[in-house]
FIDREN-483822 format. One record per atom (N, C-alpha, C, CB): residue number from 1; residue in three letters; atom name; z, y, x. Coordinates in steps of 0.05 Angstrom, whole numbers, plus 5000, padded with zeros to 4 digits. Glycine has a CB too. Example, Ala and Ser with C-alpha at 12.3 -4.5 7.8 and 13.67 -1.06 7.14 Angstrom:
// residues 2
1 ala N 5156 4886 5264
1 ala CA 5156 4910 5246
1 ala C 5156 4934 5264
1 ala CB 5181 4911 5226
2 ser N 5142 4955 5257
2 ser CA 5143 4979 5273
2 ser C 5157 5001 5258
2 ser CB 5114 4988 5282
***
This chain:
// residues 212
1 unk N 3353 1685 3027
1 unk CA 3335 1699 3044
1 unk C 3314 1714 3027
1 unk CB 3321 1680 3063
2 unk N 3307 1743 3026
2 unk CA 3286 1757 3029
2 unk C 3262 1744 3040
2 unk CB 3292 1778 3042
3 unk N 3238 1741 3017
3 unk CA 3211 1731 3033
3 unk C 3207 1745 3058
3 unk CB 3183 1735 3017
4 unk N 3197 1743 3076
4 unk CA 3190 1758 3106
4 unk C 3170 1777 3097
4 unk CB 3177 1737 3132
5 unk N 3155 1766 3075
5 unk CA 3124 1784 3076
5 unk C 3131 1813 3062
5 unk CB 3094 1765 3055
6 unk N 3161 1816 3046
6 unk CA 3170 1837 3032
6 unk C 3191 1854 3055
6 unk CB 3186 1825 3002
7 unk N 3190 1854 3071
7 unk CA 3209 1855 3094
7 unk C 3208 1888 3103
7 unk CB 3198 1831 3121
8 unk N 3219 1904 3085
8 unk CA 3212 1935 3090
8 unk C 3198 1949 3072
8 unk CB 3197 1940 3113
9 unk N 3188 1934 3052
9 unk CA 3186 1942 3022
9 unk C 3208 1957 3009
9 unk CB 3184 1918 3007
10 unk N 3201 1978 2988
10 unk CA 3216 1984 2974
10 unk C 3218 1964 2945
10 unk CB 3210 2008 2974
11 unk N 3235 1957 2939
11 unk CA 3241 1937 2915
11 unk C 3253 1957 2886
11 unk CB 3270 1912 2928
12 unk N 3237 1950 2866
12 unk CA 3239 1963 2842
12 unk C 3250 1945 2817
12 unk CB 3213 1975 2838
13 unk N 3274 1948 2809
13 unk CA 3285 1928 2790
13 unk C 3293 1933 2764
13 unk CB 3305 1917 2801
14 unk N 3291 1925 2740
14 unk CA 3307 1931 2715
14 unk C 3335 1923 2718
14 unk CB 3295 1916 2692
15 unk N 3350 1935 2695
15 unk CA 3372 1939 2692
15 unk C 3388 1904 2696
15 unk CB 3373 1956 2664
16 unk N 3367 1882 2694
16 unk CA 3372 1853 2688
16 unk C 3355 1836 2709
16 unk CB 3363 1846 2656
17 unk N 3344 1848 2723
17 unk CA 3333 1836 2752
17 unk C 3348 1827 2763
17 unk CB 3324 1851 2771
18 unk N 3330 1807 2778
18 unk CA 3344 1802 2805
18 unk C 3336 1795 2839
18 unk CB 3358 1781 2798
19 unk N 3330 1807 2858
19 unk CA 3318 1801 2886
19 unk C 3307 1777 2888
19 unk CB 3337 1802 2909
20 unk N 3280 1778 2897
20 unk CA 3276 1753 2894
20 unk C 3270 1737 2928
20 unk CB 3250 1752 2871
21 unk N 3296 1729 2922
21 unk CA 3311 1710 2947
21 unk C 3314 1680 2941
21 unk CB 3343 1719 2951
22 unk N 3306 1667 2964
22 unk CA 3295 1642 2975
22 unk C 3319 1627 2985
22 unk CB 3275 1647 2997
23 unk N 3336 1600 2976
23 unk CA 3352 1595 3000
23 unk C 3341 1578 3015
23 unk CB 3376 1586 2996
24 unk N 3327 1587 3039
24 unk CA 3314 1575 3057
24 unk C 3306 1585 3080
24 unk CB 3299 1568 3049
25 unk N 3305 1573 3110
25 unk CA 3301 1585 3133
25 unk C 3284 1567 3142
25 unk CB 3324 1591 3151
26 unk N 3260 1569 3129
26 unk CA 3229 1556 3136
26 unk C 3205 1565 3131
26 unk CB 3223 1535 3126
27 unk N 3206 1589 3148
27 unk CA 3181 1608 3134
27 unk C 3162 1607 3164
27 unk CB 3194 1650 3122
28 unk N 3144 1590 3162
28 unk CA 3129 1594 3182
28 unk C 3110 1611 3184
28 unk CB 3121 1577 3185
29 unk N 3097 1610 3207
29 unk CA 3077 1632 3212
29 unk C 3096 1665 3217
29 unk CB 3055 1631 3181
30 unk N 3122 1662 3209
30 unk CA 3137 1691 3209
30 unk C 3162 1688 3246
30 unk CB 3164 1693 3166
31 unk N 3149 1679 3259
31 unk CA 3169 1676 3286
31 unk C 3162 1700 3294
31 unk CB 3165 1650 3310
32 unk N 3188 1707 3299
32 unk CA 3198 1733 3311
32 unk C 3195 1763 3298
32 unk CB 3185 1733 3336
33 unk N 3188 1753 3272
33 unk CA 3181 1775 3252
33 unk C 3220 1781 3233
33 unk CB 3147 1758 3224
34 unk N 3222 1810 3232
34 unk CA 3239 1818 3218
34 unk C 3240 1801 3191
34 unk CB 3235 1844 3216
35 unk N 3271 1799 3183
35 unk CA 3272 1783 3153
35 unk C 3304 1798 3148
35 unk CB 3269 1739 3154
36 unk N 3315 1800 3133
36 unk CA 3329 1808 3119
36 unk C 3349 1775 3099
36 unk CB 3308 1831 3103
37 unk N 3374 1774 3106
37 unk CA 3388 1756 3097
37 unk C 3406 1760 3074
37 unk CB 3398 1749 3115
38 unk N 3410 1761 3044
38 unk CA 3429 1761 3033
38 unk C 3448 1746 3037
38 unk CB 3424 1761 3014
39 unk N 3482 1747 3041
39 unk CA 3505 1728 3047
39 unk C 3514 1730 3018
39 unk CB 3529 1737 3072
40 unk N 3521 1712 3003
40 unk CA 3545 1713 2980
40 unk C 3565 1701 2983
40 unk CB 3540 1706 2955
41 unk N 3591 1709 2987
41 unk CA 3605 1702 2990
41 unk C 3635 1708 2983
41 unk CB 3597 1701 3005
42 unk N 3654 1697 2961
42 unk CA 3685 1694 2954
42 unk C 3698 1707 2973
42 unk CB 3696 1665 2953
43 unk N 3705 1696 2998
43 unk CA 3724 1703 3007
43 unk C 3717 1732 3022
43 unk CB 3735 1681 3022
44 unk N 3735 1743 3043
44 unk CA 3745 1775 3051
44 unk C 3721 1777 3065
44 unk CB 3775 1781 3072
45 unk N 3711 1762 3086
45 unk CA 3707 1775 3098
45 unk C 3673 1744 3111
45 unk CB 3738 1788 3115
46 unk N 3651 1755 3115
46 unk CA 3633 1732 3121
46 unk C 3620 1733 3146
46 unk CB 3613 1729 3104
47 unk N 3620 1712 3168
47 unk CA 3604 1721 3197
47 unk C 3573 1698 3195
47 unk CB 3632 1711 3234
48 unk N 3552 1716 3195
48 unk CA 3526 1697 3202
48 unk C 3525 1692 3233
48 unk CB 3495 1714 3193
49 unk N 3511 1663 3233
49 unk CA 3506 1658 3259
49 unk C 3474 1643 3261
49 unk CB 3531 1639 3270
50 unk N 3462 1654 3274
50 unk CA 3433 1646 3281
50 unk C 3437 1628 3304
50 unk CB 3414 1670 3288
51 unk N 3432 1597 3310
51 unk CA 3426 1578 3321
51 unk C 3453 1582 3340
51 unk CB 3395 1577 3333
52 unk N 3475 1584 3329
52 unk CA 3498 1578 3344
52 unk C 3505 1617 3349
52 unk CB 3490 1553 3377
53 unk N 3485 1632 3351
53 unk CA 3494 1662 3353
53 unk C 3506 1674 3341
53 unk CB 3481 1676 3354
54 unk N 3531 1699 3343
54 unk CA 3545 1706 3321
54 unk C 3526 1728 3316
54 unk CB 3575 1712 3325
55 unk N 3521 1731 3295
55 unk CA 3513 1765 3281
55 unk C 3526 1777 3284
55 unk CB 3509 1773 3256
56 unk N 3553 1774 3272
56 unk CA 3579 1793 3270
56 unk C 3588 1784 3246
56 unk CB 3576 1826 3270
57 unk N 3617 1793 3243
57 unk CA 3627 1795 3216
57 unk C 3624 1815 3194
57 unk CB 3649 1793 3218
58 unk N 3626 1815 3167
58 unk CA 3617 1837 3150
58 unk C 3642 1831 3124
58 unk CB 3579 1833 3138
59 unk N 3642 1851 3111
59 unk CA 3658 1850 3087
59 unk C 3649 1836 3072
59 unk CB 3662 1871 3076
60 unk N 3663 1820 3052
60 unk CA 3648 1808 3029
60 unk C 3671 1810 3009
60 unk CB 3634 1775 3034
61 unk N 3663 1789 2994
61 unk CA 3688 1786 2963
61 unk C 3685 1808 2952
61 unk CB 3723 1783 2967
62 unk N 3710 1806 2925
62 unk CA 3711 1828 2909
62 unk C 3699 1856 2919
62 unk CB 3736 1830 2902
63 unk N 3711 1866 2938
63 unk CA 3707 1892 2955
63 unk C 3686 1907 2958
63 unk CB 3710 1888 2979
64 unk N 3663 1879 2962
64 unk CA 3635 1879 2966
64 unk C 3619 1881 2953
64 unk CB 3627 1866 2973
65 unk N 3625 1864 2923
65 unk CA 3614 1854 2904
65 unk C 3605 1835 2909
65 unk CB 3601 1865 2894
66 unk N 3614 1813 2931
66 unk CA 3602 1783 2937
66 unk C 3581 1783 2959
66 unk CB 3589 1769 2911
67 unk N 3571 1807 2968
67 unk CA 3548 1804 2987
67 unk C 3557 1818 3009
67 unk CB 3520 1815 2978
68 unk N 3539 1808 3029
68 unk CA 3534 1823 3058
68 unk C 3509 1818 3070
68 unk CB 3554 1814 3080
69 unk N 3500 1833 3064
69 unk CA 3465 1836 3079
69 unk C 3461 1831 3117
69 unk CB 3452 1877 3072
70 unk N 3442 1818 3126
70 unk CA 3435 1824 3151
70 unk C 3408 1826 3158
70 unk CB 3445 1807 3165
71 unk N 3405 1837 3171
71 unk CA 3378 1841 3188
71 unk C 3368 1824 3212
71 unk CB 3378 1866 3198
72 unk N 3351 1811 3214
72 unk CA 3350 1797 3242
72 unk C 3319 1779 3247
72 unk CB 3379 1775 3244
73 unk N 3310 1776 3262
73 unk CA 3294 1766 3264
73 unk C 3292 1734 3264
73 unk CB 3288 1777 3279
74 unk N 3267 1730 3255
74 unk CA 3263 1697 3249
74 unk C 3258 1680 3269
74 unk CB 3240 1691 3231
75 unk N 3276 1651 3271
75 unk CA 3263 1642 3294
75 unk C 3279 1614 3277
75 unk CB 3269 1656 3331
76 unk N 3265 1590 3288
76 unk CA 3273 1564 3263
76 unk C 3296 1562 3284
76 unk CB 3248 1528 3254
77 unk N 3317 1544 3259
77 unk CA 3334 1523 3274
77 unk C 3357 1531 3251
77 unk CB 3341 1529 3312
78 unk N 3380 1544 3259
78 unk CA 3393 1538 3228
78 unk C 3414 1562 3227
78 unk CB 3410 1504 3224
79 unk N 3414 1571 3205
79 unk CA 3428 1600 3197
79 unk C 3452 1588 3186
79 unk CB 3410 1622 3173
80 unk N 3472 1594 3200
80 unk CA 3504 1585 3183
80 unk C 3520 1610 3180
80 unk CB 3526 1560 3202
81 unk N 3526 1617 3154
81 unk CA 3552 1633 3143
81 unk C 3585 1619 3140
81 unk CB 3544 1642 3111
82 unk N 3598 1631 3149
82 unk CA 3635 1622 3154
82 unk C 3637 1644 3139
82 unk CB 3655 1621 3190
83 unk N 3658 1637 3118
83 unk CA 3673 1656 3101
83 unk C 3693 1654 3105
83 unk CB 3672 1655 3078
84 unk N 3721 1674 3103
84 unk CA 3734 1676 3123
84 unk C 3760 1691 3105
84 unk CB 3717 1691 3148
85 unk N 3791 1685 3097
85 unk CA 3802 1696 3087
85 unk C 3834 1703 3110
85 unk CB 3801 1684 3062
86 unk N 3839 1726 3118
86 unk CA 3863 1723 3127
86 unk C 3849 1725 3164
86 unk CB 3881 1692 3113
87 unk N 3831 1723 3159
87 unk CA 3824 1715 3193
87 unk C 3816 1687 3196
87 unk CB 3850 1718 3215
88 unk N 3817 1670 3181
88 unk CA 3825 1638 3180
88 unk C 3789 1635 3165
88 unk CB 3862 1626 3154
89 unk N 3778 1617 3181
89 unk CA 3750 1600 3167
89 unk C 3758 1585 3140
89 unk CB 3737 1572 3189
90 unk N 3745 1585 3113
90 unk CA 3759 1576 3088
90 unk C 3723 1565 3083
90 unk CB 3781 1604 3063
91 unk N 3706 1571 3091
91 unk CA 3680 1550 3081
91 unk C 3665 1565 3107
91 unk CB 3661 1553 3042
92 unk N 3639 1549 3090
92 unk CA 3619 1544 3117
92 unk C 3585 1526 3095
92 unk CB 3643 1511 3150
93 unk N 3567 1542 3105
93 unk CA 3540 1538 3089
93 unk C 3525 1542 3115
93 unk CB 3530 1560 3062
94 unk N 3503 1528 3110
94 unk CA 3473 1517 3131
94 unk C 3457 1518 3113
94 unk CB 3469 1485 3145
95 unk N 3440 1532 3129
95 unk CA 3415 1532 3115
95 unk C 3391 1524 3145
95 unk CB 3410 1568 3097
96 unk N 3377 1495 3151
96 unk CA 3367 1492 3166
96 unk C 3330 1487 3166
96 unk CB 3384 1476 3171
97 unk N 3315 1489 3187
97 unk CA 3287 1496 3187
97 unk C 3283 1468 3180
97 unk CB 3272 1511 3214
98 unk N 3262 1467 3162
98 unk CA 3257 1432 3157
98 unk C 3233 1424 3172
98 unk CB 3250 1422 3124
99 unk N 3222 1406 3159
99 unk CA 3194 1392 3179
99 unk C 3179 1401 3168
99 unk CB 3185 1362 3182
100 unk N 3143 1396 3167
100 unk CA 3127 1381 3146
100 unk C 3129 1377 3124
100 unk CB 3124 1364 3148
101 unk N 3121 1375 3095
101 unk CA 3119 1362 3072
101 unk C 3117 1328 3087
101 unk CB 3089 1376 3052
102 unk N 3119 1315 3075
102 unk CA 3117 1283 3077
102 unk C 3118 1268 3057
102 unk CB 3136 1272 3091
103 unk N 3134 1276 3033
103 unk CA 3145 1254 3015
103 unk C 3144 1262 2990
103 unk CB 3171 1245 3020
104 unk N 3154 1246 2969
104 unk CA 3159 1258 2943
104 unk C 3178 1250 2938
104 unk CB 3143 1256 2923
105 unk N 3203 1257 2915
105 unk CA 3232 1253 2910
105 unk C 3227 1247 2882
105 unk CB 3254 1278 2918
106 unk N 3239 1234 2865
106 unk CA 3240 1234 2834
106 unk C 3272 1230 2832
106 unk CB 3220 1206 2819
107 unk N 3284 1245 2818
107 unk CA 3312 1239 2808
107 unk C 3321 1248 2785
107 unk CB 3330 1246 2824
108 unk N 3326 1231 2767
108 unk CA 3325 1228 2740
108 unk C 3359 1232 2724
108 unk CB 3312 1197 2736
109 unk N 3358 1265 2711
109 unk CA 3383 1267 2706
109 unk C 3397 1248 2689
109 unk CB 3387 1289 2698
110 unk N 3388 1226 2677
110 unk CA 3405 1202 2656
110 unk C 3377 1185 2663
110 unk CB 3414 1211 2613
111 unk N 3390 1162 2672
111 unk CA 3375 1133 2666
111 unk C 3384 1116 2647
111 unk CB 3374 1115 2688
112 unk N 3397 1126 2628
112 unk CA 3396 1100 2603
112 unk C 3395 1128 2583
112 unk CB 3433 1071 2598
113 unk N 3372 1117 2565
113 unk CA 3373 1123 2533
113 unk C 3380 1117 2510
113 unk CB 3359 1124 2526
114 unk N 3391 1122 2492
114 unk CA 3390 1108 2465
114 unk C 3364 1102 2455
114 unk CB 3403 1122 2444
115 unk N 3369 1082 2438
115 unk CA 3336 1069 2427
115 unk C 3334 1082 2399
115 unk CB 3333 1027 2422
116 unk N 3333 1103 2402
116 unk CA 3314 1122 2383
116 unk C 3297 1144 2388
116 unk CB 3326 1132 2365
117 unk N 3275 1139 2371
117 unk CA 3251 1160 2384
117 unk C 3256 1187 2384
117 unk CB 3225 1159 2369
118 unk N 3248 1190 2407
118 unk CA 3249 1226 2418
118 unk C 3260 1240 2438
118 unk CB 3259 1242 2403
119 unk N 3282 1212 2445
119 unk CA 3305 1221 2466
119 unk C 3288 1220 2488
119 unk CB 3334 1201 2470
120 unk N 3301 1245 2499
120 unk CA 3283 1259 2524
120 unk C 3299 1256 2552
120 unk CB 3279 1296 2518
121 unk N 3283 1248 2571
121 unk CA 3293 1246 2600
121 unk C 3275 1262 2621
121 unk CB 3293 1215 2609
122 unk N 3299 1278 2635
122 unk CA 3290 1303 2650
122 unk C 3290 1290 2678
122 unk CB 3312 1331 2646
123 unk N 3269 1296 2685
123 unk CA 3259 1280 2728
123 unk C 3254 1314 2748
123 unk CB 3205 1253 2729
124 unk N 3271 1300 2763
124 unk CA 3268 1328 2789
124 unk C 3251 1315 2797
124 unk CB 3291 1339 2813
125 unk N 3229 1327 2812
125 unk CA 3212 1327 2829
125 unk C 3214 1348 2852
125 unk CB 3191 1327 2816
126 unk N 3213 1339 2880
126 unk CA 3225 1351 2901
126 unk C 3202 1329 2922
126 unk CB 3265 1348 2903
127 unk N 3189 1353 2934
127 unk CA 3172 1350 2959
127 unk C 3203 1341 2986
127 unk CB 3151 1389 2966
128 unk N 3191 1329 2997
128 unk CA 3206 1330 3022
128 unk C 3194 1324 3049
128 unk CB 3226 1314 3019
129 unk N 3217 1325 3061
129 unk CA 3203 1321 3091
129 unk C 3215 1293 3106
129 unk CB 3211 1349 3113
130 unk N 3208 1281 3129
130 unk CA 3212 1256 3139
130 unk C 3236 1247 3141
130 unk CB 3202 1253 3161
131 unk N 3255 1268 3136
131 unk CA 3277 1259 3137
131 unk C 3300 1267 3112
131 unk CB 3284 1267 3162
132 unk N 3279 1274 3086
132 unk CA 3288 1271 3061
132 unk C 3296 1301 3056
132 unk CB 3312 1248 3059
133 unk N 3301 1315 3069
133 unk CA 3302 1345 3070
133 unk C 3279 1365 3048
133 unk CB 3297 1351 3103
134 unk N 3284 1386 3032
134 unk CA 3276 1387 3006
134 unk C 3253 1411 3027
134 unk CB 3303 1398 2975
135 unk N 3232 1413 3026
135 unk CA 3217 1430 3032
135 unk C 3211 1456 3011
135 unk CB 3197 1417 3039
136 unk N 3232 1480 3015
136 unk CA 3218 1496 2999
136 unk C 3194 1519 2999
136 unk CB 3233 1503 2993
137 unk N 3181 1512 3018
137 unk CA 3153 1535 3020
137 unk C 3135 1511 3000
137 unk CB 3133 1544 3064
138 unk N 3140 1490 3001
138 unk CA 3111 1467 2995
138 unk C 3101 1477 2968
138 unk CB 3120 1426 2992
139 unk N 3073 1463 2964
139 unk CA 3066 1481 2935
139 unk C 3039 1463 2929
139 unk CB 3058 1523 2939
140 unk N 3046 1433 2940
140 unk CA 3022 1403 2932
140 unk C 3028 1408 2907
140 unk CB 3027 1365 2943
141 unk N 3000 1399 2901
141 unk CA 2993 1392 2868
141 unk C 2991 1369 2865
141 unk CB 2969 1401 2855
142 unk N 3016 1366 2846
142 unk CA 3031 1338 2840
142 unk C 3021 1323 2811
142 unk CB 3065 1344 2837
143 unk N 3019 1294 2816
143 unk CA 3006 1284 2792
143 unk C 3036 1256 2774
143 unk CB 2967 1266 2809
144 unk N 3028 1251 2749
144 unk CA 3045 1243 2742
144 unk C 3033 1223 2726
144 unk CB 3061 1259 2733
145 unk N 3050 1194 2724
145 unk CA 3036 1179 2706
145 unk C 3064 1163 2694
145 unk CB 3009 1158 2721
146 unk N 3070 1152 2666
146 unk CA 3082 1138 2654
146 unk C 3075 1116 2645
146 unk CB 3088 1147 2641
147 unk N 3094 1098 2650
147 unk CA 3089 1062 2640
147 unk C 3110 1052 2631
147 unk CB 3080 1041 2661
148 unk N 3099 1037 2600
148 unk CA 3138 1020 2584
148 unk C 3135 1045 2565
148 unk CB 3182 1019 2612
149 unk N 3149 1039 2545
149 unk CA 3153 1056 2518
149 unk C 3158 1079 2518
149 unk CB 3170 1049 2504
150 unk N 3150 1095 2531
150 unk CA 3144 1120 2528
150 unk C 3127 1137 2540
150 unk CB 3161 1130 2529
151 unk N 3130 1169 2532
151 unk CA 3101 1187 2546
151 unk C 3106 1207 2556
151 unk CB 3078 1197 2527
152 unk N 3098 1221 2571
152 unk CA 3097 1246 2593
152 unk C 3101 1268 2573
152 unk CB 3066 1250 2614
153 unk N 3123 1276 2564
153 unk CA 3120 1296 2540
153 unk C 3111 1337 2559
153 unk CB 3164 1294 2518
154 unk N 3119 1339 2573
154 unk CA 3114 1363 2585
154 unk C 3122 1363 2622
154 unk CB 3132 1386 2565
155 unk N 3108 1390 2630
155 unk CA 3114 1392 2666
155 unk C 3118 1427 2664
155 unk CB 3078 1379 2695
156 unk N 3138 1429 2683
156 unk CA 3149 1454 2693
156 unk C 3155 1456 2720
156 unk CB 3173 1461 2681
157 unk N 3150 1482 2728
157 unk CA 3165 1474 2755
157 unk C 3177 1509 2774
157 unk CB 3136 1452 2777
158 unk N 3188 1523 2744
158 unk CA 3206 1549 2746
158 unk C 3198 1569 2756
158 unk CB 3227 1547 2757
159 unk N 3171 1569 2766
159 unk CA 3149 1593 2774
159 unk C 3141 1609 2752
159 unk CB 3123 1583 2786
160 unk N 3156 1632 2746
160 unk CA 3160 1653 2724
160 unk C 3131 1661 2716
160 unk CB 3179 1679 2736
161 unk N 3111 1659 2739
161 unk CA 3079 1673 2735
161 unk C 3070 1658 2730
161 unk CB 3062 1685 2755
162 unk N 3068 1630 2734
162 unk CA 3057 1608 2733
162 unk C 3030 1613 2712
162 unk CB 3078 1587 2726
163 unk N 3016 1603 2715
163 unk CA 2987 1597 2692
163 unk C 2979 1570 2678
163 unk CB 2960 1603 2707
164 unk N 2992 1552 2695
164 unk CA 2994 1525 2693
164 unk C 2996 1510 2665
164 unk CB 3014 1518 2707
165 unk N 2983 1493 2643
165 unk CA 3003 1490 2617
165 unk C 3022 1467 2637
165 unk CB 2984 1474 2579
166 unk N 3042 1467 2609
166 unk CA 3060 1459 2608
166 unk C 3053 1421 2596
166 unk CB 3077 1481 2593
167 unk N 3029 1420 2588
167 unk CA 3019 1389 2578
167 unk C 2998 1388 2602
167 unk CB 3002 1384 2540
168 unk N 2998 1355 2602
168 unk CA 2974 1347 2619
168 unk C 2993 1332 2636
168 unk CB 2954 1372 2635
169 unk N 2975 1318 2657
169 unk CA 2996 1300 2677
169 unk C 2993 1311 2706
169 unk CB 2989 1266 2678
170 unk N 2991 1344 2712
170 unk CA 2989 1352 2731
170 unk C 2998 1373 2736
170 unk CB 2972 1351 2735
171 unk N 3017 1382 2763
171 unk CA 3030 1403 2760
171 unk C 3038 1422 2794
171 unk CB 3056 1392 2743
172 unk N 3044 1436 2797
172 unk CA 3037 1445 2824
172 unk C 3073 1454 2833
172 unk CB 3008 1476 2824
173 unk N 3083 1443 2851
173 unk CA 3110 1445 2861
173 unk C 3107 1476 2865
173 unk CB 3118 1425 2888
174 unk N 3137 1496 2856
174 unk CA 3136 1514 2864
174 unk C 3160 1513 2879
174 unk CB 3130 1531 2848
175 unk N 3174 1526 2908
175 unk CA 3185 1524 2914
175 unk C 3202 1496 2926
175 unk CB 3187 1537 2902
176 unk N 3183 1469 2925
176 unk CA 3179 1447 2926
176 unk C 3196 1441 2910
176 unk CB 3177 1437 2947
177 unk N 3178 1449 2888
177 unk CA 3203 1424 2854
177 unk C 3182 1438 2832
177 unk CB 3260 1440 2842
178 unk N 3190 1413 2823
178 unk CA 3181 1411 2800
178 unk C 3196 1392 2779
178 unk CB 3156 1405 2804
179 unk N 3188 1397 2749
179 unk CA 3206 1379 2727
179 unk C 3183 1360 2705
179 unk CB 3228 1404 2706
180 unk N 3189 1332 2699
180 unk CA 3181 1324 2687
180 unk C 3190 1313 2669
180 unk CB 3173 1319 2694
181 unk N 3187 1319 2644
181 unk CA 3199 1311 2619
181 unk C 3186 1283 2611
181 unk CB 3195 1333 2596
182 unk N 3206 1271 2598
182 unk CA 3195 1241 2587
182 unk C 3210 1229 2563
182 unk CB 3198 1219 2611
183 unk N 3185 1227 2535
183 unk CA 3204 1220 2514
183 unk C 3198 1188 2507
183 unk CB 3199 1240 2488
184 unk N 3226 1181 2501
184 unk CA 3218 1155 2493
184 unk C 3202 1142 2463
184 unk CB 3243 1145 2495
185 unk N 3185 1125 2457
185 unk CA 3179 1116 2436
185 unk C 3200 1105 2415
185 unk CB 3163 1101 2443
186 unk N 3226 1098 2425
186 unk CA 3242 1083 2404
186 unk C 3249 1049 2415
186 unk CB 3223 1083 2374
187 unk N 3231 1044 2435
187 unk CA 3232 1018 2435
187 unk C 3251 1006 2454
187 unk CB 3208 1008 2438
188 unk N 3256 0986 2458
188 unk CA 3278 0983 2485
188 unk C 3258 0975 2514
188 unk CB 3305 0952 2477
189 unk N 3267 0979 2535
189 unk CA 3248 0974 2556
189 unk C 3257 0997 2574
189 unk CB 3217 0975 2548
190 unk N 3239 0989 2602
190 unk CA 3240 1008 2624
190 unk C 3218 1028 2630
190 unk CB 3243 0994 2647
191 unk N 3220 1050 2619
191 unk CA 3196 1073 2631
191 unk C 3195 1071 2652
191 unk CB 3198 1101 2630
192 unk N 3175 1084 2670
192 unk CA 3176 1089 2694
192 unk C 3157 1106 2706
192 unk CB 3178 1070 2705
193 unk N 3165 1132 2718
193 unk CA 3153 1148 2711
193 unk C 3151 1148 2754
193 unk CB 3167 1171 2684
194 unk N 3113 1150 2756
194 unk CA 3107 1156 2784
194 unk C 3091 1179 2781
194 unk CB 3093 1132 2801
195 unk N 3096 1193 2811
195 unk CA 3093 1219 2827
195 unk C 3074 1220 2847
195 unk CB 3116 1226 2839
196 unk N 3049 1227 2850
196 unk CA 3032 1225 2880
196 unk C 3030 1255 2879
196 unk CB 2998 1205 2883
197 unk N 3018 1262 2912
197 unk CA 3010 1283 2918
197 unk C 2985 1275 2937
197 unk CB 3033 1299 2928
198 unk N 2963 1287 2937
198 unk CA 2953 1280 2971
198 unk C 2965 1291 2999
198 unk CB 2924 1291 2975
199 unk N 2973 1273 3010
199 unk CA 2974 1265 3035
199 unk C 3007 1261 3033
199 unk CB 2960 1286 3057
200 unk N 3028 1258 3008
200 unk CA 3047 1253 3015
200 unk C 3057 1223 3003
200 unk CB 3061 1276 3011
201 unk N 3082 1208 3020
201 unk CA 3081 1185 3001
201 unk C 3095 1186 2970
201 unk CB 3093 1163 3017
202 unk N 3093 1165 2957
202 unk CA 3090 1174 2926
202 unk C 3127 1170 2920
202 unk CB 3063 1146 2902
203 unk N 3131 1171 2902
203 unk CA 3153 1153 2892
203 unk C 3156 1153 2862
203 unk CB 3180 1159 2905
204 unk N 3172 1143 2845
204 unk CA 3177 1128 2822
204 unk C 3209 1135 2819
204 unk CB 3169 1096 2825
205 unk N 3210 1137 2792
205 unk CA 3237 1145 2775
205 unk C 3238 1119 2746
205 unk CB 3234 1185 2762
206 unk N 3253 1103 2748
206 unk CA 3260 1086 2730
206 unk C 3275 1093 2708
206 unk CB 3269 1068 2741
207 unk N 3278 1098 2679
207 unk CA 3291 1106 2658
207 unk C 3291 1075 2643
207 unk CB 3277 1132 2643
208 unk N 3316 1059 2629
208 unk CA 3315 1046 2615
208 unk C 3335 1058 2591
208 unk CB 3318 1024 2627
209 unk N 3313 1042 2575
209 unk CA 3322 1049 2550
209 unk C 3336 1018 2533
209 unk CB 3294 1064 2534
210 unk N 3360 1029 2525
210 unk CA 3380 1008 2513
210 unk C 3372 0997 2491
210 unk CB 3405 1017 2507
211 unk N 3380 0965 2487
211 unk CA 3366 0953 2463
211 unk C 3385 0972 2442
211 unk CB 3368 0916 2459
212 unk N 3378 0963 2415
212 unk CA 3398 0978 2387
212 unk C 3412 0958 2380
212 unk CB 3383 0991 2357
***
């Protein structure tokens, strides 16, 4: 999705740009306001449907160069693309309106380390909503603390403008995510690395690190 608030803008790009599109259908405050949909899609041919409505079908794949644009106005509930080869449905993507912020997510791409100093463990951080659903408008300022043999080595969270450093134990979800890096001391034991926000509940990411 096209932000709503760029919605009839002219867009100016380098040779290595790219639109800057959202996959998400949770833009509040924008009901019944024009928005603009990018589709990507493999197969021949792709049909959007707004809350069970068809848009229509459009060309896609090679032909296309993978896209099919739509126009349509915003209203929550859930935008699904069918891709379509031969006439025949071959996939199918949702993109649905979420809740509220509510929660915090920690998920830790490797929970076991080797026991030597430096080895680094990468933590998603993901706002969510009551029913675990990833909120991407949210943008809480998220705090971080480490306990057990190791330390909070850096925070990111892929917002290209950002001003934020990258040290400290505090970091502001963009797009509701954020990343926290964590290096170990060398020793054997369980890090454990917790997440608060105000007003959402917290959670915790466990990393153990293997004796030698």
């Amino acid at each position: 999705m096209h932000k709503p608030e760029h919605y009839g803008k002219a867009v100016f790009m380098k040779a290595w740009g790219w639109p800057d599109v959202v996959s998400s259908w949770s833009w509040n405050g924008f009901e019944g306001k024009p928005v603009l949909a990018d589709v990507y899609c493999a197969e021949d041919e792709v049909e959007l449907f707004l809350n069970e409505q068809s848009l229509g079908r459009k060309p896609c794949g090679k032909a296309a160069r993978y896209l099919a644009s739509y126009a349509l106005t915003y209203a929550p509930g859930t935008l699904k693309a069918v891709g379509y080869v031969g006439g025949r449905a071959q996939s199918e993507t949702i993109l649905a309106t979420v809740k509220a912020p509510a929660a915090l997510r920690l998920t830790a791409e490797e929970n076991l380390l080797n026991p030597s100093f430096g080895e680094l463990a990468y933590i998603k951080a993901e706002v969510v909503d009551e029913d675990g659903n990833p909120v991407p408008y949210a943008t809480n300022e998220l705090f971080f603390t480490v306990y057990g043999p190791g330390s909070l080595l850096a925070l990111g969270n892929g917002d290209p403008i950002s001003e934020e450093p990258y040290v400290g134990n505090k970091r502001s979800a963009h797009q509701g995510l954020a990343m926290a890096v964590v290096r170990s001391n060398g020793e054997a034991g369980r890090i454990t690395l917790t997440a608060c926000a105000e007003g959402l509940a917290p959670a915790q990411a466990v990393i153990t690190v293997k004796e030698a």
